[in-house]
Steps between C-alpha positions, in 0.01 A plus 500: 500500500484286770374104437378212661686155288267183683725211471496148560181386712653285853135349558680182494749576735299610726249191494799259543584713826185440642476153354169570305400393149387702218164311587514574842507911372226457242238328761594791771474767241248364236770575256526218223791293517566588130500830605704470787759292301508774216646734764716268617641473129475857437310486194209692674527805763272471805236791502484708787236346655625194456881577663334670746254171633818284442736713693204550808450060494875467517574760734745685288545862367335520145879638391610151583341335259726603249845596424504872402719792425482883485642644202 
């Protein structure tokens, strides 16, 4: 059977690239910053929806948003 392992989330990375804050994300998205920073820590997965409108404000794929493997 063939799986889908999400890793770590690079959130971070990608804001220091583009030299944006956690707040900076939350007021463009209307995502908390607790929220945001829970990703960022990975002890919460975005939901769809939620990759999705962060991945379309940063101008990234969704699948960047996280490391991932195929198993």
């Amino acid at each position: 059977m063939t799986k889908c392992i999400i890793g770590k989330c690079l959130l971070l990375q990608i804001l220091n690239r583009r030299k944006m804050t956690q707040s900076d994300l939350s007021d463009m998205t209307g995502i908390s910053k607790t929220q945001i920073s829970e990703y960022i820590n990975n002890s919460r997965k975005m939901s769809l929806s939620n990759a999705f409108l962060i991945a379309c404000v940063l101008k990234v794929d969704v699948l960047d948003l996280y490391e991932y493997r195929i198993k």
